[in-house]
N, C-alpha and C positions, 0 to 999 in steps of 0.2 A: 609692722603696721598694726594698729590698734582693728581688733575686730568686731562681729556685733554685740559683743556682751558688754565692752569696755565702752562701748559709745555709749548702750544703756544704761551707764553709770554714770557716766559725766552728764545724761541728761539727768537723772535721779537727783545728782548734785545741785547742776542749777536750778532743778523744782524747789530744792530746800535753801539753799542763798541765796539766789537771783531774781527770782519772779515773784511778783508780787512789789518789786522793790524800785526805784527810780536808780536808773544809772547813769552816771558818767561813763565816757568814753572817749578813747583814742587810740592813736597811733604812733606808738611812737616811733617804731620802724620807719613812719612814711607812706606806707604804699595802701593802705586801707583808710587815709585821713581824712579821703570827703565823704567816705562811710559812715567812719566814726562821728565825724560831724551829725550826720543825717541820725544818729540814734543816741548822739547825746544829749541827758537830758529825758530822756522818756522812761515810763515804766515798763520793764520787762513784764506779759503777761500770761502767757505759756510758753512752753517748752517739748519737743514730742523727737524721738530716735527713730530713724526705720534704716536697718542694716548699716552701712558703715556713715551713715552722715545725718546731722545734727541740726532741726532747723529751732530758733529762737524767736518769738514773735514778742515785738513792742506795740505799746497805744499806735494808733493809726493804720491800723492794717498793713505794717511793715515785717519783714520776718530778715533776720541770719540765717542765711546755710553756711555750713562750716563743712568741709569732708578734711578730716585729718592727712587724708593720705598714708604714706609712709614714714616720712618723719613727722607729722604735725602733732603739736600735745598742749596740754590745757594744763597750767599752772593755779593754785591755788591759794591762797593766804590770808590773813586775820581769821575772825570767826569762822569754824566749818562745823554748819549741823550737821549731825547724823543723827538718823530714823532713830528715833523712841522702840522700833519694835523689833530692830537688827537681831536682838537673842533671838527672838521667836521666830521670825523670818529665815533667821538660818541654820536653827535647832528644828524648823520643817521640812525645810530643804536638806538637813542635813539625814533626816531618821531613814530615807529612804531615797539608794542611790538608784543608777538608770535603769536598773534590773530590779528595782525592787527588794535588796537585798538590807535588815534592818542596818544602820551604821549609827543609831543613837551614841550608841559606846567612843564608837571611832570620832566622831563630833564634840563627846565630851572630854575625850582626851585630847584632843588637839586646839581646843578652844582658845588656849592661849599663844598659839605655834604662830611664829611671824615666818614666811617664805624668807626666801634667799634674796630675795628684792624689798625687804623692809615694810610688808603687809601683812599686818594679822589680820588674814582673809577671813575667821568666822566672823571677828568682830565688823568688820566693817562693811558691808552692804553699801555701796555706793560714796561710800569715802577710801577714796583713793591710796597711792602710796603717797607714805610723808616722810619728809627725810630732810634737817637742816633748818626746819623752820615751815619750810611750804611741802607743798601738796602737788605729784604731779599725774595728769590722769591720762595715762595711755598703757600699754601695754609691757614693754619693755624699757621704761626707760627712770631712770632717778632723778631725783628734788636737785634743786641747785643751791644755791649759793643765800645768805642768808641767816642770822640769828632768827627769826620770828617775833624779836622785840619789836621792831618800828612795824606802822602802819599810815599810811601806804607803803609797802616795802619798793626797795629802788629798784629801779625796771633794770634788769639783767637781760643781757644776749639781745638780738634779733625778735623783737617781741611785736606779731602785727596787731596783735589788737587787745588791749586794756581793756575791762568793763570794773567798775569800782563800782560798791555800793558804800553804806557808810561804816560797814564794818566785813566786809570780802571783799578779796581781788581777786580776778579771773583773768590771768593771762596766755593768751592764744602765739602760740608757737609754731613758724614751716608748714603750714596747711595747705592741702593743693587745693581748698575751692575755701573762700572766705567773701560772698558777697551778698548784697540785702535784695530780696527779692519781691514780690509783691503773693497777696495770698493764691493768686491762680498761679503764677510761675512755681510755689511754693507746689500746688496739687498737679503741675504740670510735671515736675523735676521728680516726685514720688509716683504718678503714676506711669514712669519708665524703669520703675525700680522693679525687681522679683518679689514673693509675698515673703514677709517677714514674720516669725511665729507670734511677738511680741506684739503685733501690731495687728497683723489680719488675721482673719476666722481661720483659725486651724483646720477647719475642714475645709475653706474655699482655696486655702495658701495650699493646703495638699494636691488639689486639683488642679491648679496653674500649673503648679510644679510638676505635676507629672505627666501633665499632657505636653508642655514643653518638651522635656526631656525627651520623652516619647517618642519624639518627632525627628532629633536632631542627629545627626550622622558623628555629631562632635565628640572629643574622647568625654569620660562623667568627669573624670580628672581635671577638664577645664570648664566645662558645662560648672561643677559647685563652684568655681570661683569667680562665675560671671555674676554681677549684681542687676542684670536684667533680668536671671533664669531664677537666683534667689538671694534675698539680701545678707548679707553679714556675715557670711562666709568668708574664711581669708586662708593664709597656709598651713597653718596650725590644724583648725577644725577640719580642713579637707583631708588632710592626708590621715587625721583620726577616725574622723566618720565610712572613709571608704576603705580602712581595716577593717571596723568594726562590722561592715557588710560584706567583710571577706571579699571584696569586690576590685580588678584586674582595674587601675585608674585608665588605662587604655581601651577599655571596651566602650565603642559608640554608646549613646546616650538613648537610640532606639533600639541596643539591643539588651540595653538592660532587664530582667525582669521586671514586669509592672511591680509585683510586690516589694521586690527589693528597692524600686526606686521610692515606692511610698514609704516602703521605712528608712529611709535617709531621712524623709523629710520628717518623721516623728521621732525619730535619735536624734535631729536637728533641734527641735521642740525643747526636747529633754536637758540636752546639752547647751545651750545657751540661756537658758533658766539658770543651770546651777551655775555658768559662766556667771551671770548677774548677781544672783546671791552671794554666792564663794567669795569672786573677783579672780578666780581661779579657770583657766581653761582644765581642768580637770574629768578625763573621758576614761578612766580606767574603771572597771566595775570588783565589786564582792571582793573588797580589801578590805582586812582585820582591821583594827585597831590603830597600831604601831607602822602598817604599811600605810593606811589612810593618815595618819600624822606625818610622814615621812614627806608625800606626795602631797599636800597642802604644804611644807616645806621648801622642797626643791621640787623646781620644775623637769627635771630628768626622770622625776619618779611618777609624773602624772601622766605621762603618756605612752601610748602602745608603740609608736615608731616613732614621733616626729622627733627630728633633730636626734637618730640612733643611728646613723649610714656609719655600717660596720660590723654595727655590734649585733649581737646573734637574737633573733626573734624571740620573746618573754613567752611566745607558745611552742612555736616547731622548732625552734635553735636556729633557721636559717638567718643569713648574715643580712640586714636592711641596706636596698638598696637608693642610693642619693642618686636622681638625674635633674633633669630643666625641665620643666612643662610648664608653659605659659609663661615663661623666664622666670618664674619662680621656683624653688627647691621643693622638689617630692620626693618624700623619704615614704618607703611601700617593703613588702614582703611579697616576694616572688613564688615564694611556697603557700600560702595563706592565703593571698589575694590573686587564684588561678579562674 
């Protein structure tokens, strides 16, 4: 499932291809075609992310929500700008990781390093992975099918909904929420969501959050992956963030330390910044050089536990354990997070 750093990408994207511009639209799946209908033809005129879902606003006070869900992803093709200022934006992000620790060096040696999924994450700030010709925007998943020569390229797979301008395509894939809403539904649907750092006052978002939390008997382990308590959270980030607070995922959510819960929410801050810039869920700190190339590389190297059930903890040695929580996979350290 794409998380909220990946959704603030694909909106970064449409601010640079889409808005501003007159779209076509459809469906060619079927099942979005009196939607499509209703926004073909209009100008896209903003675009805004808050935690894992995507709204799109056309002339007429009409808006898209899109929530990717689990499987859903954003296809890209013809022209794809990218930001004029991706060096410097990410030679900032890069000098100085969560801790503060300088990583200029490590930045400048990696700058050319493509991960394991076909992304040269310095270079590219909001341009996605490309592979094949197109561009696809979520989090785990590759380009399809494809030379990149023709333009409109032929709709491939199960595709619900097309947006073509005169030189990008943008096609929408498996999303479990894809429908046009009006601009209070738009502020009604957000204001059910948790505060998102990207979006709300860092100091008001800290305070929701942790008056919440505060309150609730619920483990923090399901509490971070609620999008009511806070937005853009998913399995990756949770089971990162709550190492990184040395913190037992089973411990109720009122008995956490007040302090400890406010710095989740400010390692949350940190961490989905450099997810937007990078393209990288990358949460490890005070890596050389050669280890920070490594880990903008492969994704095995970027993190303190997720996805390691077995393999012996990168501090205490003890073995990560994999259970279900919330039917999702929590990979934790039973030594470390007591």
């Amino acid at each position: 499932m794409p998380e909220g750093h990946s959704v603030h990408r694909i909106a970064r994207q449409f601010d640079r291809n889409i808005v501003g511009r007159t779209v076509a639209a459809c469906s060619p799946q079927g099942r979005f075609a009196e939607g499509a209908s209703v926004i073909d033809g209009r100008e896209a005129v903003a675009v805004r992310a808050v935690g894992k879902q995507m709204f799109l606003a056309f002339d007429g006070d009409l808006w898209l929500r899109v929530h990717l869900g689990m499987y859903g992803a954003w296809d890209f093709a013809g022209e794809i700008l990218v930001d004029p200022t991706i060096a410097s934006a990410n030679g900032r992000m890069g000098q100085t990781n969560q801790r503060g620790t300088d990583l200029g060096a490590a930045v400048e040696a990696a700058a050319s390093v493509f991960d394991d999924a076909g992304e040269n994450s310095l270079s590219s700030i909001g341009a996605p992975r490309r592979a094949r010709g197109r561009v696809r925007m979520s989090e785990q998943t590759q380009g399809l099918g494809g030379d990149g020569d023709d333009f409109p390229p032929p709709v491939v797979g199960q595709v619900r909904l097309r947006l073509l301008t005169e030189v990008t395509c943008a096609d929408l894939r498996g999303p479990t929420a894809c429908e046009l809403q009006s601009p209070d539904e738009v502020q009604a649907t957000i204001a059910k969501l948790g505060p998102d750092p990207l979006v709300d006052d860092l100091a008001e978002g800290e305070e929701r959050f942790t008056a919440v939390v505060r309150r609730k008997p619920t483990p923090i382990g399901l509490l971070l992956m609620d999008q009511n308590v806070v937005s853009g959270i998913g399995n990756v980030y949770r089971a990162e963030l709550l190492y990184r607070a040395l913190l037992d995922p089973h411990t109720p959510g009122k008995l956490v330390p007040e302090a400890v819960v406010r710095e989740i929410w400010r390692d949350w801050a940190r961490l989905l910044v450099i997810g937007v810039e990078t393209g990288q869920m990358m949460t490890m700190d005070d890596l050389d050089p050669e280890a920070y190339r490594r880990a903008m590389a492969h994704r095995d190297d970027r993190h303190w536990v997720y996805h390691r059930a077995g393999l012996p903890c990168r501090v205490c040695g003890t073995e990560i354990v994999l259970e279900e929580m919330g039917a999702r996979k929590l990979y934790w350290c039973p030594s470390c997070q007591k």
